[in-house]
Every structure is written in C-alpha cells, then in structure tokens.
N, C-alpha and C positions, 0 to 999 in steps of 0.2 A: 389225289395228292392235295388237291386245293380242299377237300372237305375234311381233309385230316391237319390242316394247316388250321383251317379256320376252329376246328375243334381243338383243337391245343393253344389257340390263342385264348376263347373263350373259357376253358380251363383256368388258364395262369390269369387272365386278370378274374376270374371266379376266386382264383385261391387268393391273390393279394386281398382282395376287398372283404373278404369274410372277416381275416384278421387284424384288419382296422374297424371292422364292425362292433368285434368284438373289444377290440380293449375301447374306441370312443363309448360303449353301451358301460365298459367298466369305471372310466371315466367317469364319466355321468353318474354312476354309482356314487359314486369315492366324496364327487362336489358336492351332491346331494346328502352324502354320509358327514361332511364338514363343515355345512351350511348354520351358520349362523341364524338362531332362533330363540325369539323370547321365550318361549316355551323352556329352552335349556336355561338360559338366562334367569329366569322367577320362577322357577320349580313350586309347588306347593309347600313341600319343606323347602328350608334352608340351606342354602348352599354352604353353610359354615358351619362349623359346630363350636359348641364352646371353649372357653381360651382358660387359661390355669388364673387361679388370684390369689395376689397376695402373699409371693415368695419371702420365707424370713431366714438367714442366718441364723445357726448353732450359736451358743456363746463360742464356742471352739473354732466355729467359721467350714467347718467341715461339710457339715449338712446346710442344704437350702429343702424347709418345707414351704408346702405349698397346695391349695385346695384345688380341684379337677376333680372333669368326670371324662370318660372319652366321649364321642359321640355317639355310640349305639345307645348313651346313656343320657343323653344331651337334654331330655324330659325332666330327670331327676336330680337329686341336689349333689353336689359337690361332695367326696372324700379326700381324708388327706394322704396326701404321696408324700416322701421323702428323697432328694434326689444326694446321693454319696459324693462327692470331689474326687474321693481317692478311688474309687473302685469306676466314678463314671456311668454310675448306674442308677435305676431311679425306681424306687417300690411303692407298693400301696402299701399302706401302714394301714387302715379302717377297710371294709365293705359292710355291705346290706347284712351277710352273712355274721358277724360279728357284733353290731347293732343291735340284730333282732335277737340275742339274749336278752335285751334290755328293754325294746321297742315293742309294742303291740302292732305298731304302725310297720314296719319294716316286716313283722313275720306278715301281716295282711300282703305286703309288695310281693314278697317268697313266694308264700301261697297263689297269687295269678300269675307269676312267671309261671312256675310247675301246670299249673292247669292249661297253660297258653300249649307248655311245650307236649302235653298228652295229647293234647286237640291237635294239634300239627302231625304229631305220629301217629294218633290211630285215622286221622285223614289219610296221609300215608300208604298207611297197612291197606285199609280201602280200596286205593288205587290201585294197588300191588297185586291185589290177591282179587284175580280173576277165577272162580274155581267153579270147575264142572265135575261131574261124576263123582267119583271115589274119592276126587282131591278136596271137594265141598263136604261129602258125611264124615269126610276125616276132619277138617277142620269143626264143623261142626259139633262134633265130639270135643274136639280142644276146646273149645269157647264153652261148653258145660262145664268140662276139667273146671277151666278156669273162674268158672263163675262160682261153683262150690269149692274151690281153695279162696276166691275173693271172701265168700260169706264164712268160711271157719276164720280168716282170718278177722273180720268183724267180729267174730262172735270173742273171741280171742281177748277183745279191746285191743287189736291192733298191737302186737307186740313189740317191742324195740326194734329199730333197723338198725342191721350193720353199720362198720363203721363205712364198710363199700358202698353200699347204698347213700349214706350219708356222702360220701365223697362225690357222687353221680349226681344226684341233687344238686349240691355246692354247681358242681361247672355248668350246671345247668342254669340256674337262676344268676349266675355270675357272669354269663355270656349271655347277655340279655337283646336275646330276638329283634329283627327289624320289627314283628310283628307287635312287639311292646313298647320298640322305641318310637311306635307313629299312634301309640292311643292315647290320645290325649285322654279318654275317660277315666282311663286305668287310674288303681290307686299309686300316690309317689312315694317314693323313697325321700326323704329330708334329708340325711347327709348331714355332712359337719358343717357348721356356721361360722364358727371362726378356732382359732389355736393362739397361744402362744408359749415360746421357749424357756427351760428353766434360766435363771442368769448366770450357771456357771456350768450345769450337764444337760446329756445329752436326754432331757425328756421335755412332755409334752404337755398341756392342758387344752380339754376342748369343749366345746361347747356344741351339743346338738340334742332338737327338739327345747332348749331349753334347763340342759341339763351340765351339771359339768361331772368331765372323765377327765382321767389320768392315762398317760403311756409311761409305761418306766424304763420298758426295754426295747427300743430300735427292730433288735434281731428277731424277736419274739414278739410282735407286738402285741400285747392283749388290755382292750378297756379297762380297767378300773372306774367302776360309778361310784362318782361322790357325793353327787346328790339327788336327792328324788322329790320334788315338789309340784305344785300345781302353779307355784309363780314361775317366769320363766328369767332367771339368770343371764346378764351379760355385762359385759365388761371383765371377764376372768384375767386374772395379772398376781405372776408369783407375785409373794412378798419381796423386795429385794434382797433378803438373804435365802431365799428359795425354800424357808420353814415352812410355808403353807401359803394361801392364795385370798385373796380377794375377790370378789363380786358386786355385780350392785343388783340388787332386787328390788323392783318397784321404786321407792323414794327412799333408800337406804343402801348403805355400803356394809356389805359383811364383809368377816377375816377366819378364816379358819384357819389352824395351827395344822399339821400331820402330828398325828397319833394324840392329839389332845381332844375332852369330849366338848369343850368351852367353845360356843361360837359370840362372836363379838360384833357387834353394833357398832364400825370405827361414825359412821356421818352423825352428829348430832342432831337433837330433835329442833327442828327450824321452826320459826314462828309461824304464826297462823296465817295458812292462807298463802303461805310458800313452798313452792315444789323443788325438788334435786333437779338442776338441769344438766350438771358435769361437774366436774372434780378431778383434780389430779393428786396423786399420795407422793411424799417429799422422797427421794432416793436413799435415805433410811428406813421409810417404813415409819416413822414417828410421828407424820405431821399432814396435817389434810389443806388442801387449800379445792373449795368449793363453791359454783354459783347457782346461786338459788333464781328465781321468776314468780313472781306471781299468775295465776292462772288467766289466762286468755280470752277476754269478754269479748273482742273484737265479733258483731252478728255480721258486720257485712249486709247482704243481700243473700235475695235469693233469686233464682232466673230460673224459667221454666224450658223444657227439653221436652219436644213432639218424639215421640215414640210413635210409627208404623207397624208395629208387627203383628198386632191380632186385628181383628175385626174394624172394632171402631180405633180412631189413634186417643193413646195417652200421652197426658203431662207430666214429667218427671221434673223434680225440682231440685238444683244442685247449688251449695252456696257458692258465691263470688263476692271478693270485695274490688269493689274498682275504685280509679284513683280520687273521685269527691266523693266514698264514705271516708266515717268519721272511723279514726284509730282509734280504737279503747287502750288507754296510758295502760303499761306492764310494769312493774317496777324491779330491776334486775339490780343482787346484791353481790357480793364477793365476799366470804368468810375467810379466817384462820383457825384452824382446830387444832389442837395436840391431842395426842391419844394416851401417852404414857400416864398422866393422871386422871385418866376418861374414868377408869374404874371405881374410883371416889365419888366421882361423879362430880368435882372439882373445877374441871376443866371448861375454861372460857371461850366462849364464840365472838369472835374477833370479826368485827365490822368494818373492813378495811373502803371499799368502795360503796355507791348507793344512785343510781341513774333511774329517770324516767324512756322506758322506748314509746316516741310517738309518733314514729313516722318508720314506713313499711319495711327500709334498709337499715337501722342502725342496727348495728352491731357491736356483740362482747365478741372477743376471744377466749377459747381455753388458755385459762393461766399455766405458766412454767413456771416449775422451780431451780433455783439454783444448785448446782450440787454439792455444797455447802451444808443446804435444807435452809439458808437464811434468809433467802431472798424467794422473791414471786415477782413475774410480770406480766405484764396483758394487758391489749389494748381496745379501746372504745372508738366506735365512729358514729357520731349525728350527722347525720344526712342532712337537716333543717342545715346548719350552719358548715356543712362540707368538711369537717373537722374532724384530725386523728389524733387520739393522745393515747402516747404510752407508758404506762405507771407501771411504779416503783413501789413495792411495798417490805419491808425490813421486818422479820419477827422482834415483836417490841423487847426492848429492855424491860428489867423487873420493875421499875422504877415506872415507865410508862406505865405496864401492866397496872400496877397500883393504884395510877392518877387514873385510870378509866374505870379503874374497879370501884374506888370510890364515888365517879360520876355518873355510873351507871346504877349504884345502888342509890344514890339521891333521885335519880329520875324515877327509879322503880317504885322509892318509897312515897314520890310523887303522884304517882298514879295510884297509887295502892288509897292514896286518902283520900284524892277525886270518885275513884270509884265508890268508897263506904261512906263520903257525903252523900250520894248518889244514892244511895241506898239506905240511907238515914230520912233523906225526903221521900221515897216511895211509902217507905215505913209509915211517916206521918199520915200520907193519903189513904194509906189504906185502914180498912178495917180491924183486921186479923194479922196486927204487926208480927214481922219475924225478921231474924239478921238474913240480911238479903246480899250482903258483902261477900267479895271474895274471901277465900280462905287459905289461904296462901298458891302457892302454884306447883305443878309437877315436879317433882324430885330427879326427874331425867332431862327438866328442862332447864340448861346452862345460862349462866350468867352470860348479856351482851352486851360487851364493849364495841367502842366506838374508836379507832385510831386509824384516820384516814391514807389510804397511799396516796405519793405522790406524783405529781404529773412531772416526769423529766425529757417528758419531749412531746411537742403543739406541734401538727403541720396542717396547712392544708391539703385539700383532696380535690384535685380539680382533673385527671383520669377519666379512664374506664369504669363503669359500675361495678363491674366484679372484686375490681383490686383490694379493696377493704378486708373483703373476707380474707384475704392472701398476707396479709400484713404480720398475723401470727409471731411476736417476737418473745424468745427465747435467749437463756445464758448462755453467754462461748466460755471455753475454759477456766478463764479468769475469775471466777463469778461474779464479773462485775460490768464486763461490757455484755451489749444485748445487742445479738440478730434480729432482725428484723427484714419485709422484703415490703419497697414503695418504688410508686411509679412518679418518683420527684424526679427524675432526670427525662422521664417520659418515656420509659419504657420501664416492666418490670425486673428491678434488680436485688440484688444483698446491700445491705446496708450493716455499721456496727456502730451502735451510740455507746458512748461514752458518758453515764447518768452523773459522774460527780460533776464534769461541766458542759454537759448537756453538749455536747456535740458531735458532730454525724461524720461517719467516713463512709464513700462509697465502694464496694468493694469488687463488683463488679461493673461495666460499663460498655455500652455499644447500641447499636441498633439491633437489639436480642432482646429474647426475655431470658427470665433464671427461675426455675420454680424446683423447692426443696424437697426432699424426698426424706430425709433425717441427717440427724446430728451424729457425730460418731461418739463412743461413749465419753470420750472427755472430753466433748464440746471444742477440741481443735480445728476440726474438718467439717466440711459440709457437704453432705451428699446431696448432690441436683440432676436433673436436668434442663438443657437449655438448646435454642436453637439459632446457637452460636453460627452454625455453619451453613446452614437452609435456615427459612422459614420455613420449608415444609417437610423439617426433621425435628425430631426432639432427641438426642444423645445424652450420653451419661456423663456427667462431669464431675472430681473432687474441687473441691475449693477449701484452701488453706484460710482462715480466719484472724492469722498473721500478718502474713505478706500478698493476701489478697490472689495468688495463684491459683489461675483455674486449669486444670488438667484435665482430660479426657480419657475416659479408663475404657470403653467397648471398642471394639476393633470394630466390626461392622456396623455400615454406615446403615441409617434407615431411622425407623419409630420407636421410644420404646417405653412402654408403658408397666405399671404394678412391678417396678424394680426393686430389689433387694440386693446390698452391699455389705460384704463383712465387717467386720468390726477398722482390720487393720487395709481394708482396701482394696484388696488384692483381686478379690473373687467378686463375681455378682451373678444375679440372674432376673431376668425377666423377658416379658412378651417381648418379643421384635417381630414387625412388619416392614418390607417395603415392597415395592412393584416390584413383580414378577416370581415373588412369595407370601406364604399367606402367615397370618400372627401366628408363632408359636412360643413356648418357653424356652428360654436357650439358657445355658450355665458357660461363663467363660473362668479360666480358671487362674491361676496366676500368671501362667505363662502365656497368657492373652490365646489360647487354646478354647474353641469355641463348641460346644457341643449341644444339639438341637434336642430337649428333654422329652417335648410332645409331639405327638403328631393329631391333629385335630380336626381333620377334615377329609371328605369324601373326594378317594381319587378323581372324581369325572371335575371337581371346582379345580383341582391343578390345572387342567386344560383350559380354562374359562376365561382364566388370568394372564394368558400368554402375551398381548397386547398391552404395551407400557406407553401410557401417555408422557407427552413432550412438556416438560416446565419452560415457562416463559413469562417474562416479565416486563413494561412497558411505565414510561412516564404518564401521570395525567396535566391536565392544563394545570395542577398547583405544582408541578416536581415533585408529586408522591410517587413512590416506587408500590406499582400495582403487580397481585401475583398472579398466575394463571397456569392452566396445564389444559393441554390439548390432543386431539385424536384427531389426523388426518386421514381421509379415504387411501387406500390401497390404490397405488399408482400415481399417489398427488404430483400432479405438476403446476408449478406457478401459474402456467399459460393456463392454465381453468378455470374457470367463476365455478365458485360451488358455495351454497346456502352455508350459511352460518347457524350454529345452534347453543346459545346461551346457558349455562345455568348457573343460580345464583343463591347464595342466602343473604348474605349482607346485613345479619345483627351479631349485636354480643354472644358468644358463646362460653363463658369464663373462659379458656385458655385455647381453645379447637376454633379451627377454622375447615374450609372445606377444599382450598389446595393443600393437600396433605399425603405424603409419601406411605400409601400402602392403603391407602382408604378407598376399597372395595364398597362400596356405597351405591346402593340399586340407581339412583337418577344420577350421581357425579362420577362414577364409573360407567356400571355397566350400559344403562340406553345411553349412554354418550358414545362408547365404544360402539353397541349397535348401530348407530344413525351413521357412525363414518363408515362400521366396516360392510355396512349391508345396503346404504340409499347415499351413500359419495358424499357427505356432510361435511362439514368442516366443524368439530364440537370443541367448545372451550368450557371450562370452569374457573370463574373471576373470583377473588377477594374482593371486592371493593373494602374501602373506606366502610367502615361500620363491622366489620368481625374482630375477633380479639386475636390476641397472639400477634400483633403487628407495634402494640404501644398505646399509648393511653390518647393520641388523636385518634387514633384509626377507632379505636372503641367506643368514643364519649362523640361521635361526631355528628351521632343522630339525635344529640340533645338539639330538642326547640328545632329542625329540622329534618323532621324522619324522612328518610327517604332519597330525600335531596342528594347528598354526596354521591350515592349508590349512583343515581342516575346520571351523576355526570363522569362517575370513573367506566360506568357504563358504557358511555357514548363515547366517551376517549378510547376505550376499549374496541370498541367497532371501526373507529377508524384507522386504529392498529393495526386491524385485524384485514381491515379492506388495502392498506398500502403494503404489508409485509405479506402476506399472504393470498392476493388477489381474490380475498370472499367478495360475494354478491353482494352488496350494501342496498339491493333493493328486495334479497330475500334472508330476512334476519329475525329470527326468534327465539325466544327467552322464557326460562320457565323456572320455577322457585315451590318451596314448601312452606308452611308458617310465612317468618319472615320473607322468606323468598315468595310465597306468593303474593305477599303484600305489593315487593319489591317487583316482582313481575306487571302487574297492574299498574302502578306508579309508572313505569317505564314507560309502558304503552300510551294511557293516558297525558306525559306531562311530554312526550318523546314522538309523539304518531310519525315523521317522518325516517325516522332513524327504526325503531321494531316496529314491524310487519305483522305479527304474531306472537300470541303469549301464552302460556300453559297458567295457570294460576293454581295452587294448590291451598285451602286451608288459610286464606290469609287473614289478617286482621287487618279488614280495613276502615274500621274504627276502633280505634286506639281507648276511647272512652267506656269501652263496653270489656277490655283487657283487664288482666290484673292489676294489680297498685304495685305490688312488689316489682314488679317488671318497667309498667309502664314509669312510674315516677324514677326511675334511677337511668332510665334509655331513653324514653321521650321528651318528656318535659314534665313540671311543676304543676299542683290542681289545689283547688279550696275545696273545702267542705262543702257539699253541697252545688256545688257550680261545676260540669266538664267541662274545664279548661281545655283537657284534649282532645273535643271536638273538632276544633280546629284541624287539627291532623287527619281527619275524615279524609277517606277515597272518594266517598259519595259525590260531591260536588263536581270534582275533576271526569268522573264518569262520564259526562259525556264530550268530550274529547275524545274517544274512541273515536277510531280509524280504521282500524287494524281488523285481525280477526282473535277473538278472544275466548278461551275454551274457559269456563270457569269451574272447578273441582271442591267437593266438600262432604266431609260425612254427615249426615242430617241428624248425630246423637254422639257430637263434638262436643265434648264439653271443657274444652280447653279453650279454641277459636270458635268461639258459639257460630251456628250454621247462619242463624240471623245477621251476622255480617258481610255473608254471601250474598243472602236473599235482598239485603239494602241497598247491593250496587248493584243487582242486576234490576231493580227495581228502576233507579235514574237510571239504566241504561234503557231499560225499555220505552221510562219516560221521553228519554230523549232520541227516539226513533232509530235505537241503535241495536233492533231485534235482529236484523241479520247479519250484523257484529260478534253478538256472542252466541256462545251455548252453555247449557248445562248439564256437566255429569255427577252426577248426584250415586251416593248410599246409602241408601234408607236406614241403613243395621249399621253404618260404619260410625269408628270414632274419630280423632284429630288424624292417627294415619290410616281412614277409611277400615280394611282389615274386616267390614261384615259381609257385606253380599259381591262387594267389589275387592276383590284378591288383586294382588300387588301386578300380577299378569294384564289380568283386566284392563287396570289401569294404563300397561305399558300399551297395549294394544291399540287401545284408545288415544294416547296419546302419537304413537306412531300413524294411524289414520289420520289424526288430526292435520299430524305435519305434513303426509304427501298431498293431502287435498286440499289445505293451504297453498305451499311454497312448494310442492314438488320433490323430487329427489333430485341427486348431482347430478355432474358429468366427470365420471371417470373412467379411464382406457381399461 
C-alpha cells in the first residue's frame, strides 16, 4: 500500500511538471520569437517602400492623379494612377506594358522579367520531377516532342502569339517577382516623370523617358506619343485654353497647337552668352515673362579623395568651393516677351530687371503673373547687405514702349559705329584691307528695350538661411495686392502688400510657421500648411486672403506632405504619417470622409512600429521652449537610474526638424526604441536651438557661434532629463550625423562633465573646408582668400576630451570630406587622448557610409560601443 502510495504521488507531480515544462520551453519560444533585433530593424532592404508624389486635382475636382509604384516595384520608376472621388477607387492609368509600344528600354525590362519567370519555373519543374523507369523514358520523349515543336517553331520565325498567350505574359511581367524587385543589376523600367491636367477636362499630359504623351480617355487609357526626339522635353503645360501644350527644350520654349503642323519658338533668342533659367507664360497664353543667367565660371577648388579598393590606393578629385574662394559675378536678367506679334518677328524683349549674383545665397524668385496678364512680380535677396526686395513690374504702355524703342535703337546704332570704327582701323594695319564690320544682326534677334520694375517693398533679412528662398510672392485676386511669405515677425508667416502704398498686412501670426502649397485659381485662398497646432505636425490649412481666416480642412491629426487641393476646397489628398502608422496617400472627401489610397509597405514594418515615443518639452536657461520625444524602457519606474541616450542634429534644415510626428528614422526612431526596449535606456531626441521649423532665432543662431547654443540647450536638457525623470547624470551619451556629429563632439569636448560618451558620425569639424553655400548663410562671413572660419574648428578644442569617443566616417565622403575626421583625431592623439577615442571607418563608404559598412554594421557597433562604455539599465 505504501509503494502504491508512493508510486501515484511520484506520477501526479511527474504529470504536473511535464506541463509546465512544456509550455515555460513554449514560452521561451514565443520571447525568443519577439525579441527585439537589429537584424529585423536594418534589414538589408528597406523596411519602407515608396510613397505616391505629387497628387493633382481634375479641373472638375473629381479625380486626384498621382505618380506610384507599389513596392515589389520599389527599384523602378513611378506610373500614373488616378484615384475617382465618386466611385472611391483608384486605377493605374500607364504600365511597363503600355510603354513599351513606344520604349526600347521598357520591352528590354519585359524581356528579363519573362526570362526571370522561365528560370523560376523550369527550376521548379526540376524539383518536381523526380523520374525513375518508365516515368523518365516517358518524359524523355516529351522533352524531344518539345524540343522539335521549339525548332519548327524557330524555323517558323516564330509566329504570332495568341492574344491568351499575350495575356499570360502581361500578368506575368506585371507582377514583378521578389526576384526582380532585389536586382539591383537588372535593367529599369523609367516610368512617368511628371503629368499635368488639361484646365477644363478630364485628360492628361506626360512626360517619360523625355517624351511627351497624351491620355484622352480615363476609362480606356491609351498613350498617345507626341513627340519623338533625342533632346529631352520638360516643363509640359496645356496652353490655358487647352488648344495644345508647351515645353521647354534645352534653352527654348516650344508651343504646339492640336491638329496644327506649325511648331512655335514662344522664348526669344537671348543675347550672347545667356542661358533660359525659368519662365513663366501669362494666364492667356499671350505673354512670356522669363529669366535668363549667364553661364557659371565659378572653378572653386578642387580636393582630392583616397580611394582603397584595388591594389595600390587612388586619388580621385572632386570640385569644392569653400567659403574664401573667389565667386565668379553671374549676371541674372528678367524679360517681358509677347508672342502675338513674335511671328513678324516684331516683337520686343523687354528688360525689365538686371543684378550682379556675388555671393553663394543670393537669390531670384520665379516671377508670377497677374491674372490680368498685366502685371509680374518676384523677388531678389543679396546676402552681402541681408536685403529683400519685391518688384513690380506693369506691361508698359505704348507710349513707354516707344521711348525705349527709340533708346534702344540710339544705343544699338551706337555700337554699330564703335564697332566699324573698329574695323576701319584694323583695315588700315592691315595689308589686304577688307570691310571687317558687322553686317547687320540676326533677323530672329529682337529689339531690347530697357524699362525697369519697381521696388515696392525693401526689408531686411535678419532670419533663418533658408527663408529667402521661401519668400516667392504672387498676386491675390485683386491683381493688385501680393502674397508674399517672411519671417519679419520671426517666424515664417503670409504676408499681403499692398504696392500702391507700399504697405504690409500680416496675415497670419503666432509661434507657427505657414508654408504654401498653391493658390486657388482666383488667387482668393491659400492653400498651406502649417504647424499650428504641434511643432511636430504639419496640417492642412485654407487661408482666406481677405479676412486673414485660417481653417483647417484634414480631419486626421499627424504629417502631411506632396498635398493636393481642389479647386473649390472641399476635397484633398496627400501622404499622412504619424506614430503608429506608416506614410500613405489618403483622399478625404467633402464630407471629411477619409479614405487610405496606397498601401506601401511590407507587412512585417507594421509590427516594427508599434512603440510610440513620448513628446516632451522643456524650458532652457534663455525661456526657449525646447522640443523632444522619448522612449522609456519597458517597466520604467521613476525609483531607477537608467543611462540616458541623446540624439541630435542641431542645424538648418529649410523647414524639417528631427522631433517630428511619424519620422521613422534609423538613429531618431528605430536604435532609440532599440536601446530603451532591449538594454533599459532612457532615449531622447532634442531640437535644440539651431534646426528650422521653430522660427528664424532658433535657425540663424549658429551665425558666428556654431555650436554653441546646441550645447547649452543640450545641457539644460540633461538636467531635465536627470530631475523629471531620474536619468543617470553620470552615464549620458549623444550621438549625431553630419551636423549632429559635429554637435556630438562639441558637446563632448566644450561639455566633459555633463556627456560621458559620443557616437560622432560624418561631422564637419572644420567649417572652412565645408561648402560656401552652406557655410556663409549658417556659420559666419569669410574673405577672399583668408578662412575666416577656421575659427570654428573642432581641432583645438579636441583635446578636452574626457569622455569616450567613437569617431565614424566613410573614407570616400565627399560631402564632409573624411580629412576632417582624420584632423581631430590627429590633436587628439596629439594630445594623449588615444584611449579616448576610436575609429570606425569605410573604406568604400560615402557621407552616409552605405560601402562595406551597411547601416546594420553600423548599429551594431554602435550598440557595443554603448554597453562597454555605460552599460545597460536597470529595469524590473
């Protein structure tokens, strides 16, 4: 009785513990199955695939086209889809298949799909067809069948295929293989380049390989080739009455008519030694207004690039101009053209403006017309004197026209007598006198007058770098006030001047910016967006140009980028991203009815992204409002000290900053989320002072101080981070790309108490060996010949190191040359600070490494770096 006791005890707990055995081993499975890994994280492909661009409303508001590829196609270029309002549906209008009527290049694409997909199947067949005995001499047999029906049909010349066979093809090259979508050797598909809609129906112009086509019908789509040339055509735009199209070819604007054989020359012939730079055509079709440049002598420098990859290493030499060369002067014009009496050849080139560009930022705008056709405006910025002016210019009266006609033919007949003096004295020296004088001038080349526009509005520019280019002003319905977008209030807003007396109303206003997206067609409204309501959202907004009312038309909150807006308002479509979705094209409709058009990406990135960082916001020592977004470890509790993990850019970006809602970004998302959800980390991503998108201090604030601010919103930032949060304050590191790795280093060096540790990536720690375009409008001012921004050097400060410093750079950068690398770690080795840093170097890489070192690589490394630095956390 006792051994039957003991045996049934030892039974039941046998039986309990087998089935905890079994499911803790499943368990173990499951964690193991959901464990966070760079590996899933930096895939060798892309975790994203491409996003739609450049949605346009119908004139009718019906349709939104838009260019896409899915991503099995994510290699190849872009087709156009069309997405319906009313039906809520969205079609391909182009493929490969319909192209390559027209493409050499597209049937080559066809042609390796087909052969990819026989290679796949008769592998296949291979596998399949295990055959012994009877089953083998019978196949056998079949493969002779088949091999003398393959040769009669050779011999044949290959007869026509069905239209089934054709049809089998199609799905076949139309469903384009993982196996095609990962060869990067394969030949590509080009795809449509750009479209636009007629201005009153529902058809299309497009432009691809260089070509322009026609869509006439929606339902049916079928190309029409318009033209077939070996120049390559762009800028395609009906005429505004929708008769026929425009292009611009080379240094010329053509006009073709529908059903006429007469092709038209609208751009006149420019003087010598002046190139087409843009143009815009008057809202009748009648009137050109165009600016010309002269050609670009700027040599710059040149710098050499150690290449590693064969035997011995080569010098590659890439130009650079930095900020003490010399600018070679451009001289940039603005014309008035009519075209109605071009055919005469009548017609006067109208010299309305005439500027020297000698310094790296100034800038012309594309001129607007009024839509009137009477007016034009566009504005100019010298960077030397920080100064924005926006002119006015009126198609002259006949009256004018005359007084320049006649002062133009005095100057010409001026010249005309210089030169055949000129040529009366050659004559004398020579021996074998002959009339060496001109002989009059080309018959295509137009009379130029000279009638200046006027300046109806001086400001200064004392901002952000970027804002200049942003200023772009345009007529509002009146055709007389002009939009306009400055950052005079100190952030960027809408502005409307009023040119009869010059005065300004501001039409938006706050601690926002406003950035336009179009006008609606009668220049009433203004289509924007703006980050009214985050800084780290961009939304869709109308703006009345009235009464200054700004409304918000997207119902979902989030990013939204390549927008399109109907005419009357009601409808749009564009990207939206935010945490915890990824960018797609969405169409909302009148009834704020939001409908998701694409889908763009590889179900396993849905799971990648389920972890939404925390936005957060902090005072610094000036009361600037600092942004940030955060990833706490899994179980965070206050009571814990855990490592802190920085990351940073901290320069201009024209309008992008890097707390930004939906910004799936390999170092400001993903290894941030890694480091909290896999080693207990505490990870932030800071704004500082010096990204754009915050106003024109936060931009302009690395003038004559690079660096500087970053590091002290930096350091406010940490002890934010150390009192709200209970991070470690004695294990703290930071890490940056470009700018950020400048900013990383700076930290460390001017900061040793405060970072512990720095990742450095690419940075430019000397400023004087950067570009001019960059460096003069972000760092500070330089002379000819002298680095002024030397000064700004990392070099010196180098050895202040304390810390531990991982230094990263491709070795055939040629953006942040690798030499700026090699400089600090030189004074650092100088200054005995070799078991301070290290170096991870690419022999093959460029600014974002990308040769021998793959984006994995990198993470890995940097993930070693940090546990055998600072450790990992403590979390329960």
């Amino acid at each position: 009785m006792l051994r039957f006791s003991v045996a049934l005890t030892i039974a039941l707990v046998t039986t309990s513990y087998f089935p905890a055995v079994t499911f803790a081993q499943k368990n173990k499975k499951n964690n193991a199955k959901d464990e966070l890994k760079l590996e899933d994280l930096f895939p060798e492909k892309s975790l994203f695939g491409p996003s739609a661009r450049r949605p346009e409303f119908s004139a009718d508001g019906r349709y939104a086209a838009y260019l896409y590829r899915p991503y099995n196609e994510r290699r190849h270029g872009n087709d156009l889809w069309v997405y319906d309002f009313e039906t809520r549906k969205s079609k391909r209008i182009t493929d490969i298949g319909m192209m390559s009527e027209f493409q050499r290049s597209s049937r080559i694409v066809i042609e390796d799909r087909l052969k990819k997909h026989k290679g796949d199947s008769d592998q296949d067949d291979r596998k399949s067809d295990k055959l012994t005995g009877s089953d083998k001499e019978e196949d056998e047999t079949n493969d002779e069948e088949e091999a003398e029906e393959d040769k009669a049909n050779v011999d044949k010349g290959e007869a026509e295929k069905t239209e089934k066979e054709l049809q089998a093809e199609r799905e076949i090259y139309l469903n384009v293989s993982d196996k095609d979508a990962d060869d990067e050797y394969a030949p590509v598909y080009s795809g449509i380049a750009s479209f636009q809609w007629h201005p009153t129906e529902n058809r299309l112009l497009l432009i691809s390989e260089g070509d322009v086509y026609l869509i006439e019908d929606l339902e049916s789509p079928e190309p029409v080739r318009l033209t077939k040339t070996d120049e390559r055509e762009s800028q395609v735009a009906f005429l505004p009455d929708g008769s026929g199209y425009t292009v611009r070819r080379d240094n010329a604007v053509l006009r073709f008519t529908f059903g006429e054989h007469l092709v038209e020359q609208l751009s006149p012939k420019l003087p010598s030694g002046e190139n087409l730079s843009r143009y815009e055509i008057s809202p009748d079709g009648k009137r050109m207004v165009l600016v010309s440049r002269t050609k670009d002598s700027s040599a710059g420098r040149t710098v050499d690039i150690i290449r590693y990859r064969d035997r011995f290493a080569k010098s590659d030499r890439v130009s650079r101009t930095v900020s003490d060369d010399e600018v070679k002067p451009q001289t940039i014009k603005v014309y008035l053209f009519e075209f109605d009496v071009a055919e005469t050849e009548q017609a006067d080139l109208i010299q309305i403006f005439e500027e020297t560009i000698d310094e790296p930022r100034d800038i012309i705008s594309s001129p607007h017309w009024s839509l009137d056709n009477e007016q034009v405006t566009f504005c100019f910025f010298d960077q030397e004197n920080a100064e924005v002016q926006i002119l006015l210019s009126k198609w002259p009266s006949s009256e004018e026209l005359a007084e320049a006609t006649k002062k133009a033919k005095r100057e010409r007949q001026k010249e005309f007598q210089k030169d055949m003096s000129e040529a009366k004295e050659k004559d004398k020296e020579d021996q074998t006198p002959g009339r060496r004088g001109p002989r009059g001038g080309s018959t295509a080349a137009p009379e130029r007058l000279k009638i200046e526009a006027k300046t109806v509005y001086l400001f200064k520019h004392y901002g952000g770098p970027n804002t200049p280019s942003m200023v772009s002003p345009d007529f509002a319905g009146d055709n007389q006030s002009i939009v306009f977008i400055s950052e005079q209030s100190g952030f960027r807003h809408v502005h409307l001047l009023d040119p009869l007396y010059e005065s300004v109303r501001q039409l938006t206003s706050g601690r926002y910016e406003v950035y336009p997206i179009r006008l609606s067609d009668d220049h009433t409204q203004l289509f924007v967006t703006a980050s009214k309501e985050s800084a780290a959202q961009q939304m869709v907004y109308v703006l009345d140009l009235e009464d200054g009312e700004l409304t918000r038309l997207n119902k979902k909150d989030g990013n939204f980028t390549d927008v399109a807006i109907s005419n009357d308002g009601k409808r749009m479509s564009g990207n939206h991203v935010t945490y915890g979705e990824l960018t797609e094209l969405i169409a909302q409709n009148e009834k704020k009815k939001v409908t998701r058009i694409t889908d763009s990406h590889p179900e396993k990135t849905k799971s990648l992204i389920a972890v939404e960082p925390e936005f957060f916001d902090y005072e610094n020592r000036h009361g600037h409002t600092i942004s940030g977004m955060m990833f706490k470890p899994k179980g965070w509790k206050k009571r814990d000290k855990h490592p802190l993990l920085i990351y940073v850019y901290g320069g201009p970006l024209g309008n992008r900053h890097s707390v930004h809602d939906g910004s799936y970004s390999p170092d400001g998302y993903f290894f941030q989320m890694y480091m909290a959800q896999k080693h207990g980390y505490v990870t932030i991503v800071v704004d500082p002072r010096g990204q754009s998108g915050y106003g024109g201090l936060f931009e302009k604030s690395n003038y004559e101080q690079v660096g500087k601010p970053q590091v002290e919103d930096l350091v406010d930032g940490v002890k934010f981070m150390t009192e709200n949060y209970n991070t470690d304050d004695q294990r703290v590191a930071i890490y940056g790309w470009s700018f950020g790795g400048f900013q990383t280093q700076m930290c460390l060096y001017t900061e040793p108490d405060v970072f512990q540790v720095g990742m450095a990536g690419a940075g430019p720690t000397q400023w004087e060996n950067y570009n001019s375009w960059y460096t003069t409008g972000t760092v500070g001012p330089s002379r000819k010949g002298t680095p002024d921004q030397e000064k700004y050097s990392l070099v010196p400060l180098a050895k202040n190191l304390e810390g531990k410093l991982l230094l990263v750079h491709g070795m055939e950068d040629t953006n942040v040359l690798f030499q700026d690398t090699m400089a600090v770690y030189r004074a650092l080795l100088k200054a005995g600070k070799e078991t301070n840093v290290e170096l991870f170097l690419d022999p093959t890489g460029g600014h974002g490494l990308g040769g021998d070192v793959k984006r994995l690589g990198r993470m890995r490394k940097y993930e070693e770096f940090l546990l055998r630095t600072i450790g990992s956390g403590e979390s329960d």
